[in-house]
N, C-alpha and C positions, 0 to 999 in steps of 0.2 A: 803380543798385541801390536797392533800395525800404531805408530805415530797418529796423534791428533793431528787436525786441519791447524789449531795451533800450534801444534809441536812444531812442527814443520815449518811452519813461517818465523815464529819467534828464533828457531835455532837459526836460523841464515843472517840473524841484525847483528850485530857485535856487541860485544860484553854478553854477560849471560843475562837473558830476558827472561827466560823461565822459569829461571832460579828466584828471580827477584817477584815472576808472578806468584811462585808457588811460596815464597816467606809471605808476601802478601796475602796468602788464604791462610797461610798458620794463623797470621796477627787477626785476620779476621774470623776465625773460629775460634781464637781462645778469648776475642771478643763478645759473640754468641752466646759461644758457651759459658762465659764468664768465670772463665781460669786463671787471668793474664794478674801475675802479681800487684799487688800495690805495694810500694816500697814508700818508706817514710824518710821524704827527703827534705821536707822543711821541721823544724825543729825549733823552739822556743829558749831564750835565755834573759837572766835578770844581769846578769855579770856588765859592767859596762867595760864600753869599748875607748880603745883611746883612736889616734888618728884616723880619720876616712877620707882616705883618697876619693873615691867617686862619689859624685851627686845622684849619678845612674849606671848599673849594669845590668845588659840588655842581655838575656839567653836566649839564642837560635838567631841565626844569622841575615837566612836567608829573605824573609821577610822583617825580619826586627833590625838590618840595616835602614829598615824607611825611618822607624821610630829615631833610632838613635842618633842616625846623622840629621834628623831635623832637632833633635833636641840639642845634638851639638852646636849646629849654627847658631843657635840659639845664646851658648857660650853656658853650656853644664857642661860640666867635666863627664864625659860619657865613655862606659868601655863594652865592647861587643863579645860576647862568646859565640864561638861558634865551632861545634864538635869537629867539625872537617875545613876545608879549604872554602872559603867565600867564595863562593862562581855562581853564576845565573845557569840552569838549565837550555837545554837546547830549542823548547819547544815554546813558541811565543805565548805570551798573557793578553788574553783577548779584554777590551777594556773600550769605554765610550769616550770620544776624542777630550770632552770636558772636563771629565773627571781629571785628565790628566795634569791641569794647570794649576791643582795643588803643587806639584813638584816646582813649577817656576814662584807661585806665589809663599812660597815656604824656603823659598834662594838656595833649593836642592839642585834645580840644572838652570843653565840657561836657557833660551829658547829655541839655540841652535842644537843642541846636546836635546831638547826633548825630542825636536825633529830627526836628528839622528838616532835615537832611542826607541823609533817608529820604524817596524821593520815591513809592516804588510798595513794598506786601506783596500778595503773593496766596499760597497753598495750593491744592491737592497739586501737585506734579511728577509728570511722568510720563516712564516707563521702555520702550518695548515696539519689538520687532522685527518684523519682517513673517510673518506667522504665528504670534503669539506671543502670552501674555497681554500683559494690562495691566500693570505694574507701579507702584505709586504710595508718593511720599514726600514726608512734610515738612521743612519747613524745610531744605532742600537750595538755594541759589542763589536765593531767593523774596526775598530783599530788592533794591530798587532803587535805587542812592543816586544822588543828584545831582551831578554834579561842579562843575557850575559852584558851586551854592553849596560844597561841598566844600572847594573849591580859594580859596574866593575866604577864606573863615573861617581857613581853615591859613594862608596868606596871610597875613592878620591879625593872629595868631598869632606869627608869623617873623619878622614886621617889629618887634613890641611884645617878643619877644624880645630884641630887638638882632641881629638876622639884616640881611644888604643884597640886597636882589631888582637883579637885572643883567639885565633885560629887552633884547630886540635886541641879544641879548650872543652870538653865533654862538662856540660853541667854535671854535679854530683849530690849536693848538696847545700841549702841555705841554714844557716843560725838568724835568728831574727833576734837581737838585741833592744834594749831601749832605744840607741840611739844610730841604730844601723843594721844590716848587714851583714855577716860576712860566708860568703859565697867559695863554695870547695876548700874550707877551713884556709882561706889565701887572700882574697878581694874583699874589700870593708867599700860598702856603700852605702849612700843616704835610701836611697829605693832602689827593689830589685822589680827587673820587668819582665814577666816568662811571655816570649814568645816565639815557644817552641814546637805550636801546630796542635790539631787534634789528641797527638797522643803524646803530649807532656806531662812527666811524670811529676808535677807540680800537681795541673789540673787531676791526674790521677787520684792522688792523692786526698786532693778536696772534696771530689765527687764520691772517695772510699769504693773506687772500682763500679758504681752504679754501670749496669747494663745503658746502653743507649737507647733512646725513644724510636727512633727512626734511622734510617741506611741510608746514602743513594750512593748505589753502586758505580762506578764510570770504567770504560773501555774504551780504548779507540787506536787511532797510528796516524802517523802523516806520511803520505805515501805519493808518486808521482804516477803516472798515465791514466790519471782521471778526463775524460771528456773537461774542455776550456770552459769556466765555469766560474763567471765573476763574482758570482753572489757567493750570500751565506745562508745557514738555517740557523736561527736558534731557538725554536721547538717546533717537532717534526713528526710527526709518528702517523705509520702506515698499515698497522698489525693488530689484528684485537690482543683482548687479554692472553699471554701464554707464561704458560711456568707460574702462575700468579703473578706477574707481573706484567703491568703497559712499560712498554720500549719506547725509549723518547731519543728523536737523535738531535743532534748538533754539527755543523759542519763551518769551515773558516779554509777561507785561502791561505796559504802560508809562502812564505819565502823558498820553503826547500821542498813545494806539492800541495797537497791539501791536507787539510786535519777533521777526521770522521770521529765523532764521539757518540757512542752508544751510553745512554744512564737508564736509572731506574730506580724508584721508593719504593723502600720495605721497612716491615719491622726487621727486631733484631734477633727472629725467631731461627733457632741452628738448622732447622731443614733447609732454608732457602738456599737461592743459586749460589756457586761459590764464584772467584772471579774469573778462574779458567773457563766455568760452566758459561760465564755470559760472552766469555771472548768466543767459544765457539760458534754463540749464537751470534755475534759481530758479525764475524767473516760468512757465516751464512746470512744473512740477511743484506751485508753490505754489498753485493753485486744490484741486488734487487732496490736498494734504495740510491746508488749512486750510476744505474745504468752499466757497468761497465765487468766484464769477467776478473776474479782474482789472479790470475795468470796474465793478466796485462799490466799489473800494479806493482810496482818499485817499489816495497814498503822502505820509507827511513827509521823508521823509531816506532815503538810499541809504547802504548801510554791505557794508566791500570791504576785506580785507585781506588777506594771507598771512603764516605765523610760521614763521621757519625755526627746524631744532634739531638740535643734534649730539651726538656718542655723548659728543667730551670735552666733558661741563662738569660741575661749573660752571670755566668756562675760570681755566687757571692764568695769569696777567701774567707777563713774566719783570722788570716793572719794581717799583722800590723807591716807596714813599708814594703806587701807586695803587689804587685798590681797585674792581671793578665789582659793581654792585649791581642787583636787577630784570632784569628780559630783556638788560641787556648781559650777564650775566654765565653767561647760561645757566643758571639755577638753576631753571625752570621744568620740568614733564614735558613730554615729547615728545607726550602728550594734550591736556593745556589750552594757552588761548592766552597764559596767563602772564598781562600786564599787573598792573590793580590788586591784583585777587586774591593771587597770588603774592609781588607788593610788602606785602599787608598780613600775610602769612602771618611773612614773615620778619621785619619795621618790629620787633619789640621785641628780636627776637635780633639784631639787626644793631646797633639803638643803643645798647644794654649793649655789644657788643662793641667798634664803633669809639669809643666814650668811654674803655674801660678799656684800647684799644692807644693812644690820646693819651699818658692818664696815663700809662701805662709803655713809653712811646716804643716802641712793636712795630711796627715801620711799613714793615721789611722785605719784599720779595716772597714770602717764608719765611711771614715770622710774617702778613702779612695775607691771604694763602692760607688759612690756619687759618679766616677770616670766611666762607670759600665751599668749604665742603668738600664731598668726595663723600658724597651719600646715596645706598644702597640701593635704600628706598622710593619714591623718585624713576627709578633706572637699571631697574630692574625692569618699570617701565611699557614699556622701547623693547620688548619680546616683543610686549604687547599690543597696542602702536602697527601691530607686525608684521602681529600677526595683523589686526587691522581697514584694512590696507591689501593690495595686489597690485603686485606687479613689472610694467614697461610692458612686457612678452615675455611674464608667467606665467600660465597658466593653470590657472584654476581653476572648479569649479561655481558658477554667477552665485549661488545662496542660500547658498552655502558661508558666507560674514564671518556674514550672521542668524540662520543656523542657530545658529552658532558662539556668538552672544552672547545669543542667545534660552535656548540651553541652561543660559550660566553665571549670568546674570541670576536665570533662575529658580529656581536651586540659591543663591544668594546671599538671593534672597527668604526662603527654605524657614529659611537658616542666621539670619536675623533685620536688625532694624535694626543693631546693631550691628555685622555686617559689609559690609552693604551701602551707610550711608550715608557713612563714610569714603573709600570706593571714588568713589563718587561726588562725595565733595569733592576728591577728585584727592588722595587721604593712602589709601598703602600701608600696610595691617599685616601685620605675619608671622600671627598668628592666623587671621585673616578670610582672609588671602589661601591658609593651608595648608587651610584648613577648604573653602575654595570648588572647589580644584584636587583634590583628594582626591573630593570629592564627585561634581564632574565627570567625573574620570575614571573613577570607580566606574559611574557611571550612562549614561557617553555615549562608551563605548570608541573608539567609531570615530571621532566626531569629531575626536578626540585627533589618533586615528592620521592624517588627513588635515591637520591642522594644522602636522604636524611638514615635511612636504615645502615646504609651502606660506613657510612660516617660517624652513627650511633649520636642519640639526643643528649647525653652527658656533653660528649664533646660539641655538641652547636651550642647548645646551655654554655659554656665555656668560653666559647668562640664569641657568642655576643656582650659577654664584660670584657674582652678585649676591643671591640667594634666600638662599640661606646668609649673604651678611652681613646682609641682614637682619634673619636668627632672631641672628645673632651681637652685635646693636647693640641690637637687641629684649633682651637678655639682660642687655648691659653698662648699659644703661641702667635697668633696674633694681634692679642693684646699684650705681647712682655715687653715694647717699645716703651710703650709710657713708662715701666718700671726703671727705664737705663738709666735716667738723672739721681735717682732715689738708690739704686745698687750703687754707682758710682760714691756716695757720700756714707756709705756705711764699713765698718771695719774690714779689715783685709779679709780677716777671717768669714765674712759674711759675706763678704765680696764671691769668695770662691764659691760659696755655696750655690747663691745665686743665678753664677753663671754658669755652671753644672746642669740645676733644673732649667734654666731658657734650653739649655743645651738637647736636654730630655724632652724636651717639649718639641723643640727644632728636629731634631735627628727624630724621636719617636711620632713624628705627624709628617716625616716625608719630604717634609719643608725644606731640606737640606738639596732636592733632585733639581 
């Protein structure tokens, strides 16, 4: 058999690219399939513990360097695992320039270190469905930070802290004790924090191998001799339904070319596309969507993943002093791919919180449940997830998702930037969001009506006890100001509680964007 259209490209990048696509469809067919072991790596003990070195140890490096060097400054004794070498990846974290001033306000970088941390801006973004206007926004996802420098600064940071980096440190296993910890039968800490990604054999474990709700599959590459090209897209789509699936692209200027990403929602049903199958469909489509022949394009790097997501999260532990944070924890929407984004969303409500459960030892499965509570504004998204995806049986009219999104898009335009760019930042409001479905429905009846079957009425039944608690958190959280005098004068331990639920109420109404 003659080489794929990926074969062929992938083998010309350096290191082996296809090897690592092709591990990546194993893990996601024994995903599907629901083969992939669960191994029992937390474990329970009454025995007490004598000395504990750490107040926190953090597993997985590469994003759980945010946690840990801001809890370090903080002045806990914090130590990092990390199975390989701490480096930031090659390919930039696209992110909205605000967000970023968590890291100055948390005395992670300076301001000149955030600025150097900035490797790519461009303006506008673009919005548009296949028959549909244009829609355009700024400063939506337009910045491009580095990671490598990023990571290597935080780094830095951690260690000058008094933080201990455990590089080639392979999590293996927790003992959870009364009064601690202790981690690869070697590290005694007060809380352990898995933040080891989607497929942390922690999270593993808790969910007991549960199959995933939902996919989104992602492909793409950063590649040079694209047509000069200052913008960006960040949802895109030109193609009715094919393979069961709607193709949504994303595109960002980068420092070393441009960066095309192909995604896509599905369930987690084993006939669907593998990831090799949607790279193929990449490179055939992506002439067509970026104007330009494959045999003019430099590729630099091949970029391949998938993010699974479930209805429960962010997942409850049933263990005591552990705590999951970032995509172990599911606290991501079932739309984005979580990673940094999501990690920076939460980084300052997470290190107020886990500093003041230290101080007042809340460290219960109970009380650190309270760190990852249910949002609204978050569960509300699985309807939409819905709708931009199709069942591998269901039928539907191939423009039906475009139609669908072209309609609400441009009713979102009409209602202005402030409902539309929150939406966009992946932050739900009750506002925006009753303003846009009001709208839509007024104007596009029928669509409605075709959406419902498509969607199935259990899940809108569903979707609107989450709708309601949003208006309902949306509400409390405007009134929790009066409560601050009153919280302030009750015990530590009720102190924490407190500001846990404002927290839930803030982050789960949107109110944090």
């Amino acid at each position: 058999m003659s080489p794929s259209l990926t074969e062929k490209i992938l083998s010309q990048l350096p290191g082996d690219v296809l090897a690592g696509l092709r591990q990546g469809d194993r893990l996601l067919e024994s995903l599907r399939e629901n083969t992939a072991p669960v191994s029992t790596v937390v474990k329970e003990s009454q025995q007490p513990l004598d000395v504990i070195d750490w107040d926190v140890i953090v597993c997985g490096g590469t994003l759980g360097i945010l946690i840990a060097s801001a809890l370090a400054v903080k002045g806990l004794r914090v130590a990092l695992m990390e199975r390989g070498i701490l480096r930031g990846r090659e390919q930039e974290w696209n992110i909205s320039r605000p967000e970023l001033e968590v890291f100055v306000e948390l005395d992670l970088l300076s301001i000149e270190e955030l600025e150097q941390a900035i490797a790519t801006k461009y303006n506008p973004a673009r919005v548009s469905f296949a028959g549909g206007a244009e829609i355009w926004v700024e400063d939506v996802l337009n910045i491009g930070v580095d990671p490598v420098y990023l990571l290597e600064t935080l780094k830095t940071r951690f260690l000058a802290a008094g933080g201990k980096l455990l590089e080639n440190t392979p999590f293996t296993e927790a003992i959870i004790h009364p009064e601690g910890v202790i981690v690869n039968n070697q590290y005694k800490t007060k809380l352990l924090i898995d933040a080891m990604g989607n497929f942390s054999p922690i999270t593993r474990q808790a969910r007991q191998g549960k199959k995933p709700d939902a996919l989104c599959l992602v492909v793409g590459s950063c590649a040079q001799g694209f047509p000069e090209n200052t913008s960006g897209d960040l949802l895109f789509s030109f193609t009715p339904l094919e393979n069961q699936c709607q193709y949504f692209w994303e595109a960002f200027p980068a420092k070393d070319g441009r960066t095309t990403y192909l995604f896509t929602y599905m369930d987690a049903e084993p006939q669907r596309l593998t990831l090799a199958a949607l790279f193929e469909e990449y490179l055939r489509l992506l002439p067509e969507y970026q104007g330009v022949e494959l045999n003019q394009l430099q590729f630099q790097r091949a970029l391949f993943g998938f993010f699974p997501s479930y209805r429960q999260s962010p997942i409850k532990t049933p263990w005591n002093r552990l705590l999951t944070v970032g995509d172990s924890s599911g606290s991501q929407s079932p739309l984005s791919f979580g990673g940094f984004g999501a990690m920076v969303r939460h980084l300052k409500r997470l290190t107020f919180g886990i500093n003041e459960a230290l101080e007042s030892n809340q460290l219960s499965a109970q009380n650190l449940a309270l760190l990852q509570p249910y949002q609204p504004n978050l569960t509300v998204t699985w309807l939409f997830q819905k709708a931009m995806s199709v069942g591998i049986n269901q039928k539907i009219a191939p423009e039906q998702i475009n139609q669908l999104l072209k309609a609400v898009f441009e009713e979102m335009q009409q209602l202005g930037t402030p409902v539309l760019k929150p939406f966009l930042q992946d932050v739900v409001q009750f506002s925006g969001l009753t303003q846009t479905l009001l709208k839509t429905g007024l104007f596009h009846p029928g669509l409605i009506a075709k959406i419902i079957p498509q969607v199935g009425l259990l899940s809108l039944l569903d979707w609107l006890v989450h709708y309601s608690n949003l208006g309902i958190y949306t509400a409390l959280f405007k009134l929790s100001p009066i409560l601050e005098t009153w919280i302030k004068n009750q015990p530590i331990e009720q102190q924490y509680y407190w500001h846990r639920l404002v927290d839930a109420w803030k982050y789960g109404s949107g109110a944090d964007a």
